[in-house]
Backbone as a printed PyTorch tensor [residue, N CA C, xyz], in Angstrom:
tensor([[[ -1.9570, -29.3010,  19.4910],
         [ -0.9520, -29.3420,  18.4630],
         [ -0.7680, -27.9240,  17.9160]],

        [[  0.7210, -27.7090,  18.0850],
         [  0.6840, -26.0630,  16.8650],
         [  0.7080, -26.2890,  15.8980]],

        [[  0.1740, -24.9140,  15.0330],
         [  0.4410, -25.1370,  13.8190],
         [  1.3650, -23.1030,  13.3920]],

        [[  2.1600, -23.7690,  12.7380],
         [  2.6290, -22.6170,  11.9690],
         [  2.3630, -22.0030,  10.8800]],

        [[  2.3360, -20.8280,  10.3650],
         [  1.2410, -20.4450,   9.2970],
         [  2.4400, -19.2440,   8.5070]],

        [[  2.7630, -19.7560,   7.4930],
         [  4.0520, -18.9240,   6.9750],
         [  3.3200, -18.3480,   5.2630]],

        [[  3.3760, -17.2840,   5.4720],
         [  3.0460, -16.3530,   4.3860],
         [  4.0440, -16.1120,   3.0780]],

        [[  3.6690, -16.6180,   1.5950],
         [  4.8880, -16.4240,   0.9100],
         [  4.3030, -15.4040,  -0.2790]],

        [[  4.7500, -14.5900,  -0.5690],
         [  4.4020, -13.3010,  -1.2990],
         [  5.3010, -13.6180,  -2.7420]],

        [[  4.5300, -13.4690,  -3.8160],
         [  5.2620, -13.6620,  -4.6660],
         [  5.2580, -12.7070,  -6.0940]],

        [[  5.8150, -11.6710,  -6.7680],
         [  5.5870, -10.5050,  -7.7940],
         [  4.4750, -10.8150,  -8.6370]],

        [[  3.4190,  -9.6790,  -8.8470],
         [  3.0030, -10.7610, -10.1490],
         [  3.5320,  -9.9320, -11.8260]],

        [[  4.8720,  -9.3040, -11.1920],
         [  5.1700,  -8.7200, -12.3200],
         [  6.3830,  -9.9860, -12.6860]],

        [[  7.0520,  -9.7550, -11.7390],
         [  8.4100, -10.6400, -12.2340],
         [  8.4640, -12.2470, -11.4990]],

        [[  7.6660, -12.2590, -10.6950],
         [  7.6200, -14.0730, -10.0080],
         [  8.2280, -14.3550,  -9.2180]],

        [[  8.8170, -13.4540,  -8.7700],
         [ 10.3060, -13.7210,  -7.7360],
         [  9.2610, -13.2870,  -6.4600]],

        [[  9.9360, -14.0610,  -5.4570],
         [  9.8040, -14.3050,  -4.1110],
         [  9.9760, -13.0890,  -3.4490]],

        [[  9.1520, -12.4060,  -2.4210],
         [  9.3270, -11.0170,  -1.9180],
         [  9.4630, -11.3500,  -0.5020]],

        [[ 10.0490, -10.9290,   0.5890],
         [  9.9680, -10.8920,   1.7010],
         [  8.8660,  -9.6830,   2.4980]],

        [[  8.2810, -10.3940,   3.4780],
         [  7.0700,  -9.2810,   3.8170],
         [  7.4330,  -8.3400,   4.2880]],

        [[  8.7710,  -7.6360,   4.5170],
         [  9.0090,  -6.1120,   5.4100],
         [  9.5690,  -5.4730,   3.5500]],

        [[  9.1320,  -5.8730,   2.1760],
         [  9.6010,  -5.4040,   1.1200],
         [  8.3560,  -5.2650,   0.3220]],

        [[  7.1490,  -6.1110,   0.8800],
         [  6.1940,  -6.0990,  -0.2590],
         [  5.4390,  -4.8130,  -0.4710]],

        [[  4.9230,  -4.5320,  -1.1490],
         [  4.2850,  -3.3490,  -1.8460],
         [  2.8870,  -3.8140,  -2.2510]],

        [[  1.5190,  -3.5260,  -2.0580],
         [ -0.0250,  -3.8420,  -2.3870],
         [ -0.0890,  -2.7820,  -3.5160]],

        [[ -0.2870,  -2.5840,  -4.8120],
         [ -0.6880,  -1.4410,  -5.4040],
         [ -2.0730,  -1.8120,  -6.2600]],

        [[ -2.8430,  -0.7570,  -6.0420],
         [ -4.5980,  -0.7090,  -6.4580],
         [ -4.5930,  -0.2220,  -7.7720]],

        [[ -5.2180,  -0.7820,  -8.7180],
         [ -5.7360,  -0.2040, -10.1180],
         [ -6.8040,   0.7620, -10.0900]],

        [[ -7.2050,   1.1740, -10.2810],
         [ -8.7460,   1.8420, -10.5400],
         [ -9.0690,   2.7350, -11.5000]],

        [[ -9.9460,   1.6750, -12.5520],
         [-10.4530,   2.5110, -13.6000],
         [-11.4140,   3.4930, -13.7230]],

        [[-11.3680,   4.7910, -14.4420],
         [-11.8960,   5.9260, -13.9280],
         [-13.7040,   5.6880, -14.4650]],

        [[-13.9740,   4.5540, -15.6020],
         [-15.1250,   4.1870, -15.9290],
         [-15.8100,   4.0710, -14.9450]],

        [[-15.5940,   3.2530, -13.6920],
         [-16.1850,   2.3620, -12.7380],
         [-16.7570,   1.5410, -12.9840]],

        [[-16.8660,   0.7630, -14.3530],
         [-17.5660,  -0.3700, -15.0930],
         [-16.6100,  -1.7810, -14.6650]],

        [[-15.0490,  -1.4810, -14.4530],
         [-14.3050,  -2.5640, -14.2650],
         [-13.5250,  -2.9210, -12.4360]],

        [[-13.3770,  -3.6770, -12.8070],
         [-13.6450,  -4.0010, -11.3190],
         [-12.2100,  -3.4870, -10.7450]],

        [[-11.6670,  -3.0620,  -9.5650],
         [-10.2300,  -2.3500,  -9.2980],
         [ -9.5020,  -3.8910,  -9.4760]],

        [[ -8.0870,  -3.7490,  -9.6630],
         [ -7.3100,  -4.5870,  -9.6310],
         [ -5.9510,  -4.5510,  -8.7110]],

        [[ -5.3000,  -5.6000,  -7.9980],
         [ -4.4940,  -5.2220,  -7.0140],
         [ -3.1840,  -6.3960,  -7.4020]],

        [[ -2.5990,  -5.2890,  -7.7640],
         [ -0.9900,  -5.9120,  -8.2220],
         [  0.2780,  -6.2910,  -6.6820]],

        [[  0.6690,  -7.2280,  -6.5100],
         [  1.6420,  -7.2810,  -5.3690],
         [  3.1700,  -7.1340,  -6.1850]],

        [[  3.7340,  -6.7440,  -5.6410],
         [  4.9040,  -6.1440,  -5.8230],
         [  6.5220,  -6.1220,  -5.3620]],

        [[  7.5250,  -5.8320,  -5.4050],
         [  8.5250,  -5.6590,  -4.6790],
         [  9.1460,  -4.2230,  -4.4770]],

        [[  9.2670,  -3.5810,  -3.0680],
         [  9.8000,  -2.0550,  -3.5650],
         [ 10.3780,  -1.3280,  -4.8990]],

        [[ 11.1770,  -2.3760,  -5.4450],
         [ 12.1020,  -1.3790,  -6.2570],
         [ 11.3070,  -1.6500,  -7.8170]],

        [[ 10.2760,  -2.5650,  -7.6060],
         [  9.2170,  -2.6980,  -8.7690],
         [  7.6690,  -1.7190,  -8.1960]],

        [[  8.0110,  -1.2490,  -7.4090],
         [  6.9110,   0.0940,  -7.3180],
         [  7.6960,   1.3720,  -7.6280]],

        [[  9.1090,   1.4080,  -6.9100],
         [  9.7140,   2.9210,  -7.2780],
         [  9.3670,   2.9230,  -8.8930]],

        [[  9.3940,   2.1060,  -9.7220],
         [  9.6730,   2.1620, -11.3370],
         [  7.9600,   3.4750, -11.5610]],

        [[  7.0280,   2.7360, -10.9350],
         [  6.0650,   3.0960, -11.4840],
         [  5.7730,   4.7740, -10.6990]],

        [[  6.3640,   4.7060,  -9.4600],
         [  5.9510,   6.0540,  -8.8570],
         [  6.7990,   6.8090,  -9.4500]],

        [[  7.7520,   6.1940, -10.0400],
         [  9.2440,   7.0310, -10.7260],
         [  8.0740,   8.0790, -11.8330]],

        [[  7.5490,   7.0680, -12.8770],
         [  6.4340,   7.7960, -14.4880],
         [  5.1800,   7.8970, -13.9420]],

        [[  4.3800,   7.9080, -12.2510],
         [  3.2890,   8.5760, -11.9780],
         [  3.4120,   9.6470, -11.7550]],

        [[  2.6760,   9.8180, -10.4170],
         [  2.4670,  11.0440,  -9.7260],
         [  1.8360,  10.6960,  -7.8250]],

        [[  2.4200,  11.2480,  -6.8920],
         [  2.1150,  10.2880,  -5.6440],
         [  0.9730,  11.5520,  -4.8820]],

        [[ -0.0790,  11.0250,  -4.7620],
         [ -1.3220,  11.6300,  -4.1330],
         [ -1.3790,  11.5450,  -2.5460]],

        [[ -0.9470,  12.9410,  -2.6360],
         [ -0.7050,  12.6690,  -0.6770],
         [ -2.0480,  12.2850,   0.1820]],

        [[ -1.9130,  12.0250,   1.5570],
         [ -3.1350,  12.0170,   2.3220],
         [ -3.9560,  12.9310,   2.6440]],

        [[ -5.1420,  12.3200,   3.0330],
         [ -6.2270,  13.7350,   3.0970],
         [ -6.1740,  14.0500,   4.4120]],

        [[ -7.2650,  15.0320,   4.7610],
         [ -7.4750,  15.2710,   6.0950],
         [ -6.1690,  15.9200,   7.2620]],

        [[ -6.1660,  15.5020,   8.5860],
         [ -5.6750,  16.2250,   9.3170],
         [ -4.4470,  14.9290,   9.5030]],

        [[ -3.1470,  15.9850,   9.8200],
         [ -1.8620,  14.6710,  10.2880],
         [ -2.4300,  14.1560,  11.4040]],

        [[ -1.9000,  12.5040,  12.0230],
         [ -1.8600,  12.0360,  12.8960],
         [ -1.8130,  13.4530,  14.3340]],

        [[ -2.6830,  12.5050,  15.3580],
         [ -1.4990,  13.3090,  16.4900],
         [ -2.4350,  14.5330,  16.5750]],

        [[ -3.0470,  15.3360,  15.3320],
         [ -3.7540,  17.0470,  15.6420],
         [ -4.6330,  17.0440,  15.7970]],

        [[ -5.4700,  16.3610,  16.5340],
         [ -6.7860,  16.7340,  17.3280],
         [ -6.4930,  17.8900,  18.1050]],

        [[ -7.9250,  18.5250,  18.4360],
         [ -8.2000,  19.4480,  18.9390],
         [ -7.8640,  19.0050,  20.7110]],

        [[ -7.3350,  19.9070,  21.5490],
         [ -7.0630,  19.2180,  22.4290],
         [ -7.7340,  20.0770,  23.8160]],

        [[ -8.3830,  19.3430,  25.1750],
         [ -9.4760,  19.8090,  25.4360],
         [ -8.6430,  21.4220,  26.2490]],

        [[ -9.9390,  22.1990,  26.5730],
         [ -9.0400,  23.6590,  26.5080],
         [ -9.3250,  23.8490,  27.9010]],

        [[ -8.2950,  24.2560,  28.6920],
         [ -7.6020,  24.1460,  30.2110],
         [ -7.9370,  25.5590,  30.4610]],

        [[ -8.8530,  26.1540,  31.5140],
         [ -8.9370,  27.2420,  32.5640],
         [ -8.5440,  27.4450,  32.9880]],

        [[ -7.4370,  28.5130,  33.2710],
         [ -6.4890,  28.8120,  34.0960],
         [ -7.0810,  29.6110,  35.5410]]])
């Protein structure tokens, strides 16, 4: 027997129904470390609001793709 398994995402700012190629995961984390992180789901244009009055922390380390690549003897 199949079974189908349908995922429904829902704001927990505004309650409205999100489609999954729109949802947004965003992490809390208090700088105490006494409280536990918290993870808000979202809809794009209810994350632009907040990246609008943050600040966006780029990635670390090396881009995709730039490994060292092995070195050829001519």
């Amino acid at each position: 027997m199949a079974r189908e398994v349908t995922t429904v995402i829902k704001s927990d700012l505004s309650g409205a129904m999100i489609p999954e190629d729109q949802a947004v995961t965003m992490t809390l984390t208090f700088a105490d470390g006494r409280r536990n992180r918290v993870e808000l789901d979202l809809s794009e244009s209810e994350a632009k609001q907040f990246v609008a009055k943050g600040r966006e922390i780029k990635r670390r380390g090396r881009p995709r793709g730039s490994r060292n690549k092995a070195k050829t003897e001519d």
